[in-house]
Structures are given as C-alpha cells and as structure tokens.
mmCIF file of the N, C-alpha and C atoms, coordinates in Angstrom:
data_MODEL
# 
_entry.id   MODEL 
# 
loop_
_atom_site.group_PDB 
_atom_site.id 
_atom_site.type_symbol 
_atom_site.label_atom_id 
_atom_site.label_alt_id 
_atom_site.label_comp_id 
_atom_site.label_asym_id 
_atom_site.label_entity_id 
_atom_site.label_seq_id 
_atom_site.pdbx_PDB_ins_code 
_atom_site.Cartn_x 
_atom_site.Cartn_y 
_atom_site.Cartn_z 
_atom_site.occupancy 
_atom_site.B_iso_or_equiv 
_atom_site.pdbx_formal_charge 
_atom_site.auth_seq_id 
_atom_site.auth_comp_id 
_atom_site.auth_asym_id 
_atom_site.auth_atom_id 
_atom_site.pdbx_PDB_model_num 
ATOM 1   N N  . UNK A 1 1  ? -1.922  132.652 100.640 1.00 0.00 ? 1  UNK A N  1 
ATOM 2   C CA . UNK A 1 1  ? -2.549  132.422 99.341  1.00 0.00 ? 1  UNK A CA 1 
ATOM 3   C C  . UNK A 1 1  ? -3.026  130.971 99.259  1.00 0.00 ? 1  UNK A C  1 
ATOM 4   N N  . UNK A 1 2  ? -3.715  130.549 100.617 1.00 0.00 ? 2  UNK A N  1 
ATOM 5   C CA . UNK A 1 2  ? -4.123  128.881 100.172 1.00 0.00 ? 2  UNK A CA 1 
ATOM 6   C C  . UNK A 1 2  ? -5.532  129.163 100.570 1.00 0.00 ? 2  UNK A C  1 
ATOM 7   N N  . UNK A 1 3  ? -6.603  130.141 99.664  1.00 0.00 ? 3  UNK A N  1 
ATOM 8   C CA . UNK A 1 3  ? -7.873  130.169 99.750  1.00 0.00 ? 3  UNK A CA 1 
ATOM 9   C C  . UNK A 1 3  ? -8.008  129.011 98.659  1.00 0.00 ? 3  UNK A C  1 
ATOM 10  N N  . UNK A 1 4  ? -9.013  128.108 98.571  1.00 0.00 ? 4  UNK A N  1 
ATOM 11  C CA . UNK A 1 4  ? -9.479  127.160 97.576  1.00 0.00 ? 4  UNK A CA 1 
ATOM 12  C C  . UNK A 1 4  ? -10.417 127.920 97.064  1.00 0.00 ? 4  UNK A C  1 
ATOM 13  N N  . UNK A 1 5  ? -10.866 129.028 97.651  1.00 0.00 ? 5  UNK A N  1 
ATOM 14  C CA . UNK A 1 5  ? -12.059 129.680 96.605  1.00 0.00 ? 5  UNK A CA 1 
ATOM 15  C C  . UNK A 1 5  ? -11.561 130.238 95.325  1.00 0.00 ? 5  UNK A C  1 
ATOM 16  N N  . UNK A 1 6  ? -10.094 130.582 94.796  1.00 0.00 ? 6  UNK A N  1 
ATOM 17  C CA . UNK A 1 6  ? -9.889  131.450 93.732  1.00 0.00 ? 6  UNK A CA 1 
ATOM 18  C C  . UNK A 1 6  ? -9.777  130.174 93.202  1.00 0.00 ? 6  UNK A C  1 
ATOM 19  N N  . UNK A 1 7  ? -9.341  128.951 93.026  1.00 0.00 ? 7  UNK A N  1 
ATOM 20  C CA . UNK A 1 7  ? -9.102  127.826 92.273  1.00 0.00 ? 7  UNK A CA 1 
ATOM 21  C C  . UNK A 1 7  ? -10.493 127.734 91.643  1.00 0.00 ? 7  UNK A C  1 
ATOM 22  N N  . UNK A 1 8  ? -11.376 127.243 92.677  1.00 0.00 ? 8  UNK A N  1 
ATOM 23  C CA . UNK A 1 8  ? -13.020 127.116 92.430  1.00 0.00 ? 8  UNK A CA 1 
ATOM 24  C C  . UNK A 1 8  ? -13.541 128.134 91.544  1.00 0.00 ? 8  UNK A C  1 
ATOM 25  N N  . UNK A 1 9  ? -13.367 129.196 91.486  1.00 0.00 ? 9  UNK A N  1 
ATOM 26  C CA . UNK A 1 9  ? -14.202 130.234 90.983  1.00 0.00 ? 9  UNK A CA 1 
ATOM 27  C C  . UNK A 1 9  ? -13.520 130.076 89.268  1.00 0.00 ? 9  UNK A C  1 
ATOM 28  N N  . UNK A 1 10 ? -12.267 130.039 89.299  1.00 0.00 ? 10 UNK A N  1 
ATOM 29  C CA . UNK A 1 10 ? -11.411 130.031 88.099  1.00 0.00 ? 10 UNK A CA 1 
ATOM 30  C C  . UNK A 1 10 ? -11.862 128.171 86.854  1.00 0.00 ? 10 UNK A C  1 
ATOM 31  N N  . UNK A 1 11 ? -12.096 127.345 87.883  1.00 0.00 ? 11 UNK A N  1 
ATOM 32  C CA . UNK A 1 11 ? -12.720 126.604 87.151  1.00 0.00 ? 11 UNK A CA 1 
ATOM 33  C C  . UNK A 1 11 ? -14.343 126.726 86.905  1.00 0.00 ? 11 UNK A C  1 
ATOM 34  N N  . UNK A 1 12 ? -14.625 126.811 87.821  1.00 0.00 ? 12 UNK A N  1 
ATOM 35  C CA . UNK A 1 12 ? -16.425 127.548 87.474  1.00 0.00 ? 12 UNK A CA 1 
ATOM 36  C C  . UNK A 1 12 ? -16.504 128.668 86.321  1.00 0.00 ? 12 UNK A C  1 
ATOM 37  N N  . UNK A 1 13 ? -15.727 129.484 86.276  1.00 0.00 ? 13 UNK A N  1 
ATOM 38  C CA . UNK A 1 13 ? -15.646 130.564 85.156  1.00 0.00 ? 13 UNK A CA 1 
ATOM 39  C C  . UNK A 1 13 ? -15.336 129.589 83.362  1.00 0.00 ? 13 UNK A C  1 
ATOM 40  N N  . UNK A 1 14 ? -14.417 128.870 83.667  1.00 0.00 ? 14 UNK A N  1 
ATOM 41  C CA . UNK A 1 14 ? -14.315 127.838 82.551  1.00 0.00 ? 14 UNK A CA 1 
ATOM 42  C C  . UNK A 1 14 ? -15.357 126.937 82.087  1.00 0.00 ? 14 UNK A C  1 
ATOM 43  N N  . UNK A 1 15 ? -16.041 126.800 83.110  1.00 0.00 ? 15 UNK A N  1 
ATOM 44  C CA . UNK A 1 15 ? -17.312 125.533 82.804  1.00 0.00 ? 15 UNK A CA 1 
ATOM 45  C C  . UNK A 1 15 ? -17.998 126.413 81.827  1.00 0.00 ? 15 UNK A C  1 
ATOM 46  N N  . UNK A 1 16 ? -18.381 128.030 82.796  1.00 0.00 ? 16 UNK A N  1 
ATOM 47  C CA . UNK A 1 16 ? -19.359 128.581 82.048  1.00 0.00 ? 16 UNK A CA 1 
ATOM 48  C C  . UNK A 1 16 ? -18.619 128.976 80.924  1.00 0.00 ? 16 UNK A C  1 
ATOM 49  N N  . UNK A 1 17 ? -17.531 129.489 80.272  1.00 0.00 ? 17 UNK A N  1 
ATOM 50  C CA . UNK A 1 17 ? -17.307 129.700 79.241  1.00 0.00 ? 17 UNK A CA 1 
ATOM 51  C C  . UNK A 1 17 ? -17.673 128.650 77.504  1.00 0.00 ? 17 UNK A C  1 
ATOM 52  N N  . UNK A 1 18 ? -17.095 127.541 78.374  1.00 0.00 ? 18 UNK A N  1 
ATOM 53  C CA . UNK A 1 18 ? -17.413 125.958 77.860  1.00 0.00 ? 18 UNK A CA 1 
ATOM 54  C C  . UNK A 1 18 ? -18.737 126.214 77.012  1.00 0.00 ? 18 UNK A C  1 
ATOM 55  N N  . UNK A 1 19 ? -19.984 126.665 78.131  1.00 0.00 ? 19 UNK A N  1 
ATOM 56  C CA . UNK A 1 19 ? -21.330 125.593 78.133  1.00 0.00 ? 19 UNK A CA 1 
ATOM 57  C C  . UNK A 1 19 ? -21.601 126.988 77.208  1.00 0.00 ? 19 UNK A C  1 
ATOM 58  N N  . UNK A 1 20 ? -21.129 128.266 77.071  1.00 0.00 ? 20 UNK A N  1 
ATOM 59  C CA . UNK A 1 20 ? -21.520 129.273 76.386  1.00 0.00 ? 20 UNK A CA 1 
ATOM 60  C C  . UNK A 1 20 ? -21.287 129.402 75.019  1.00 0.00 ? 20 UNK A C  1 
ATOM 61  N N  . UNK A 1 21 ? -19.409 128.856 74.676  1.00 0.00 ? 21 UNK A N  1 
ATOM 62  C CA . UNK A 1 21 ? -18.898 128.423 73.369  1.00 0.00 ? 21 UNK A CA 1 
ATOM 63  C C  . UNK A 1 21 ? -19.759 127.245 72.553  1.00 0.00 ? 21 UNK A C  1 
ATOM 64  N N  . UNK A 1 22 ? -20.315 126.441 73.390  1.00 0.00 ? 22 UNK A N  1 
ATOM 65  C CA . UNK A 1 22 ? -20.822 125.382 72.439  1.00 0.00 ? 22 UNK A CA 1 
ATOM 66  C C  . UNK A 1 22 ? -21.745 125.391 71.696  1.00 0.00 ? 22 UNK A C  1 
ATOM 67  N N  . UNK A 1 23 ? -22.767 126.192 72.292  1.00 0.00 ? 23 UNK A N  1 
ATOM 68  C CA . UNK A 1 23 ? -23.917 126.406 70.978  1.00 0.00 ? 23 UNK A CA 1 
ATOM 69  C C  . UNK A 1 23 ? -23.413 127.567 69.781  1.00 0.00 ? 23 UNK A C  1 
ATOM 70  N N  . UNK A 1 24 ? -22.442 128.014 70.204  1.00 0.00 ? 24 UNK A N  1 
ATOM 71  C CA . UNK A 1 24 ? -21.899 129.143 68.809  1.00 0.00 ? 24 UNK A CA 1 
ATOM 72  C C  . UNK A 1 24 ? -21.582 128.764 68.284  1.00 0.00 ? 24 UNK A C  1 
ATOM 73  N N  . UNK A 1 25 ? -20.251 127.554 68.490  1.00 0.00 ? 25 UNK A N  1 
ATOM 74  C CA . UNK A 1 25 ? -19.711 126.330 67.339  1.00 0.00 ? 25 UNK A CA 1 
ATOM 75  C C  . UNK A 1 25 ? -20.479 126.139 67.182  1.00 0.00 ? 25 UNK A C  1 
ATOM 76  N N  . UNK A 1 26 ? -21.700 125.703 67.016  1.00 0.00 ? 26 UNK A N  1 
ATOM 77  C CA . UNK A 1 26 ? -22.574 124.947 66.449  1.00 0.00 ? 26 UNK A CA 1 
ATOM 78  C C  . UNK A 1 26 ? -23.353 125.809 65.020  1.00 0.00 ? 26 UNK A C  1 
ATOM 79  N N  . UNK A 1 27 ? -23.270 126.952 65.932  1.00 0.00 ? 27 UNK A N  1 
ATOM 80  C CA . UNK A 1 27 ? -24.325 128.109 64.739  1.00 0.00 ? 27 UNK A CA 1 
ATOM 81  C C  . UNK A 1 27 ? -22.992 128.101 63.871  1.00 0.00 ? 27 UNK A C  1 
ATOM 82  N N  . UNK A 1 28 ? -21.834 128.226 63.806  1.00 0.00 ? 28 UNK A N  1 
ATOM 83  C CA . UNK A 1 28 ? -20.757 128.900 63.146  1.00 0.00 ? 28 UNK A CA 1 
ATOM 84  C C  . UNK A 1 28 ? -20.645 127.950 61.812  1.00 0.00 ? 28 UNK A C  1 
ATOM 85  N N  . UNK A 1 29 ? -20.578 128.621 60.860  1.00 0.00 ? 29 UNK A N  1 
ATOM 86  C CA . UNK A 1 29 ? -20.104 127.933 59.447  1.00 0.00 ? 29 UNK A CA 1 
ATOM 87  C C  . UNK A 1 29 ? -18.509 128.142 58.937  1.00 0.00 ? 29 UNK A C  1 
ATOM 88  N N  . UNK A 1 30 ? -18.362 127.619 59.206  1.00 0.00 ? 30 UNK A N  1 
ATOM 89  C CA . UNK A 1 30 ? -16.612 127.672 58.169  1.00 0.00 ? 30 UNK A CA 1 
ATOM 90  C C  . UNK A 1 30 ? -16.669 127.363 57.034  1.00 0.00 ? 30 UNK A C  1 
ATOM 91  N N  . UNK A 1 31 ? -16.083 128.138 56.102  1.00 0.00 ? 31 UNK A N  1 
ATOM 92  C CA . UNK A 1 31 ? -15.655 127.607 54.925  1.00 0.00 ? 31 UNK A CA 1 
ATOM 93  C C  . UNK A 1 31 ? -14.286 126.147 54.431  1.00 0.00 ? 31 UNK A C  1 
ATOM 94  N N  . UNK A 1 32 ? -15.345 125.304 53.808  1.00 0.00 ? 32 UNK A N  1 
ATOM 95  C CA . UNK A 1 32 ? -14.572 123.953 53.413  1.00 0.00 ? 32 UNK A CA 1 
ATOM 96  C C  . UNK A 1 32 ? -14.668 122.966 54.322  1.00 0.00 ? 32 UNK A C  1 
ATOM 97  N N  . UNK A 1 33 ? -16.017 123.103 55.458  1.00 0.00 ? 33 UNK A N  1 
ATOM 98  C CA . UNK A 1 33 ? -16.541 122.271 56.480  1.00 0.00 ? 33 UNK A CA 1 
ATOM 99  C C  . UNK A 1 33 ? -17.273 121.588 55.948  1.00 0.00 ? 33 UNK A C  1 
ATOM 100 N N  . UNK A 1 34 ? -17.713 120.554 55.764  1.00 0.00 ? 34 UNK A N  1 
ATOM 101 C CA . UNK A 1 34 ? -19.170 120.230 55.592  1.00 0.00 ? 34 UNK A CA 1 
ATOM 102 C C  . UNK A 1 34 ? -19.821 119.265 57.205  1.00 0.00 ? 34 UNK A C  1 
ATOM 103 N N  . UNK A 1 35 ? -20.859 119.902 57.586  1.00 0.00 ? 35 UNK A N  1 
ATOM 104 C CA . UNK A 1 35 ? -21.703 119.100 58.685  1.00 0.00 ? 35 UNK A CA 1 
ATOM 105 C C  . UNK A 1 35 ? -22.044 118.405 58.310  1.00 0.00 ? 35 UNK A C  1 
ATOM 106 N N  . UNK A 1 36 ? -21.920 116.777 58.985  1.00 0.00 ? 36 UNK A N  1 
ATOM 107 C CA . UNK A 1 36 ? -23.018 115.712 58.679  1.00 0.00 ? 36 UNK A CA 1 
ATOM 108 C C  . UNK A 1 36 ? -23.607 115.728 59.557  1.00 0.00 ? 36 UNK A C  1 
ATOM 109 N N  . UNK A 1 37 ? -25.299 115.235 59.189  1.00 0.00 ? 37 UNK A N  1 
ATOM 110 C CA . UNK A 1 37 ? -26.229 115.332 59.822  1.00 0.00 ? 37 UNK A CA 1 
ATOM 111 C C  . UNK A 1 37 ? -27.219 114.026 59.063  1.00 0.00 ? 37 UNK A C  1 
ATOM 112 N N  . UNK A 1 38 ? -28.167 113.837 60.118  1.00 0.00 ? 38 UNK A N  1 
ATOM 113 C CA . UNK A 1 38 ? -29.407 112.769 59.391  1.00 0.00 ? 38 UNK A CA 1 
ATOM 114 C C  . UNK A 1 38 ? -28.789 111.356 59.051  1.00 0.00 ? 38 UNK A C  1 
ATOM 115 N N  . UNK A 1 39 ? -29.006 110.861 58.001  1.00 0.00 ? 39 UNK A N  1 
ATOM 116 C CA . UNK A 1 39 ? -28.725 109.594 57.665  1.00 0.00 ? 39 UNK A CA 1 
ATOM 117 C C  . UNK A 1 39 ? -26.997 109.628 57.488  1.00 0.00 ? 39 UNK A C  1 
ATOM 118 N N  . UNK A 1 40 ? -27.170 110.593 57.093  1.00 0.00 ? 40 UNK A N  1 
ATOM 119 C CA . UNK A 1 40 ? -25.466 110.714 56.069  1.00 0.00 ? 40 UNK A CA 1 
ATOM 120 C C  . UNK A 1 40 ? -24.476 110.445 57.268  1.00 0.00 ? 40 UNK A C  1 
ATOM 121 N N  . UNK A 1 41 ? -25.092 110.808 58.715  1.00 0.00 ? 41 UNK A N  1 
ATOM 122 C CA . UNK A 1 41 ? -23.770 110.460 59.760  1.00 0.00 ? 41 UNK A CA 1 
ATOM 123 C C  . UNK A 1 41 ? -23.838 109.447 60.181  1.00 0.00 ? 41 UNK A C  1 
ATOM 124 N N  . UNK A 1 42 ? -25.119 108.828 60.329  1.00 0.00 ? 42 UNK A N  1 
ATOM 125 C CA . UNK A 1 42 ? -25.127 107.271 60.615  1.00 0.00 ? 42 UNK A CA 1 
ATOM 126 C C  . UNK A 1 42 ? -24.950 106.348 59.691  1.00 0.00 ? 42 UNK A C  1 
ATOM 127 N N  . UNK A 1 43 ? -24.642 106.995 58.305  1.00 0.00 ? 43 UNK A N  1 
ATOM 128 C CA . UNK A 1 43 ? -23.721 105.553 56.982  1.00 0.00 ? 43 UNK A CA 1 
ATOM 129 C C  . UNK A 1 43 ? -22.454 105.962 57.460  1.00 0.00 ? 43 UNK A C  1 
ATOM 130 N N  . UNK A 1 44 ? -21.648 107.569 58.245  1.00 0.00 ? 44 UNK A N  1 
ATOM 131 C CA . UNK A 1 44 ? -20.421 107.399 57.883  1.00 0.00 ? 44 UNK A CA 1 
ATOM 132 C C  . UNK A 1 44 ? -19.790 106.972 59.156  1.00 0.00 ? 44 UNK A C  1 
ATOM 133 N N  . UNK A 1 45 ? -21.026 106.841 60.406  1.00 0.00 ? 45 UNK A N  1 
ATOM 134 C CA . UNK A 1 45 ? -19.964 106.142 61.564  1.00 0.00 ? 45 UNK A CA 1 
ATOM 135 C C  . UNK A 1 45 ? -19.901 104.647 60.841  1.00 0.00 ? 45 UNK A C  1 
ATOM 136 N N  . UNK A 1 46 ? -20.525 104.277 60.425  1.00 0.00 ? 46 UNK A N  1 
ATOM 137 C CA . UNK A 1 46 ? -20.885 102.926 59.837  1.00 0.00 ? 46 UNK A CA 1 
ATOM 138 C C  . UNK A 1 46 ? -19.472 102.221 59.103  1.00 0.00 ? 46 UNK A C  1 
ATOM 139 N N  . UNK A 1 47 ? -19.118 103.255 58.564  1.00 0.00 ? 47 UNK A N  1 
ATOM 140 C CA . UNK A 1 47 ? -17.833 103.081 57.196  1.00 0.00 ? 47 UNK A CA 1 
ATOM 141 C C  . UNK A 1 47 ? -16.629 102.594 58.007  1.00 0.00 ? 47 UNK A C  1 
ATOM 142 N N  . UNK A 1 48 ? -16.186 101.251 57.645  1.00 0.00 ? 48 UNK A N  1 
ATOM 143 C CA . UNK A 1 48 ? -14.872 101.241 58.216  1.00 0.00 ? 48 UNK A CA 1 
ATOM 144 C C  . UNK A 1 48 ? -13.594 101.703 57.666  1.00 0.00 ? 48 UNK A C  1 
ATOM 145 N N  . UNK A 1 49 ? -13.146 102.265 58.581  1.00 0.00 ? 49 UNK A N  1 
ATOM 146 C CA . UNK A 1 49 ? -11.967 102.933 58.457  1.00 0.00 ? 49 UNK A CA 1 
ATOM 147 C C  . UNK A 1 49 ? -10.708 102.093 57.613  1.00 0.00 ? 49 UNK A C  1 
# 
C-alpha cells in the first residue's frame, strides 16, 4: 500500500471540490449576513479595530 497515486488523486479530488464550492458560497444568501461590497468594504477595511 505505498502507491503515491491514491494520496495524489485524494488531494486532487479536494482541490476540485474547493474550486467548485467557491462560486456557490458566493451565490448563497444566508439569513442575518450582510455582504459588503463597493465602497462600503473599502471604509470598513479602513476602520480601526
């Protein structure tokens, strides 16, 4: 059991899961989220903590 291909394939399967989840978070709305976007995220990186 020391093929390196099942390791490889098992992280390759993760990448693609990754690169597939991310644009859905993105479409997805939750309730009591609010997205910043536009100006409103560049005053609130701005804001010190």
């Amino acid at each position: 059991m020391n093929n390196p291909n099942i390791p490889a394939l098992a992280v390759s399967g993760s990448s693609a899961l990754l690169a597939i989840n991310a644009p859905m978070l993105k479409r997805t709305k939750l309730a009591g989220i609010r997205r910043l976007g536009g100006a409103a995220a560049t005053v609130a990186a701005q804001v010190p903590a």
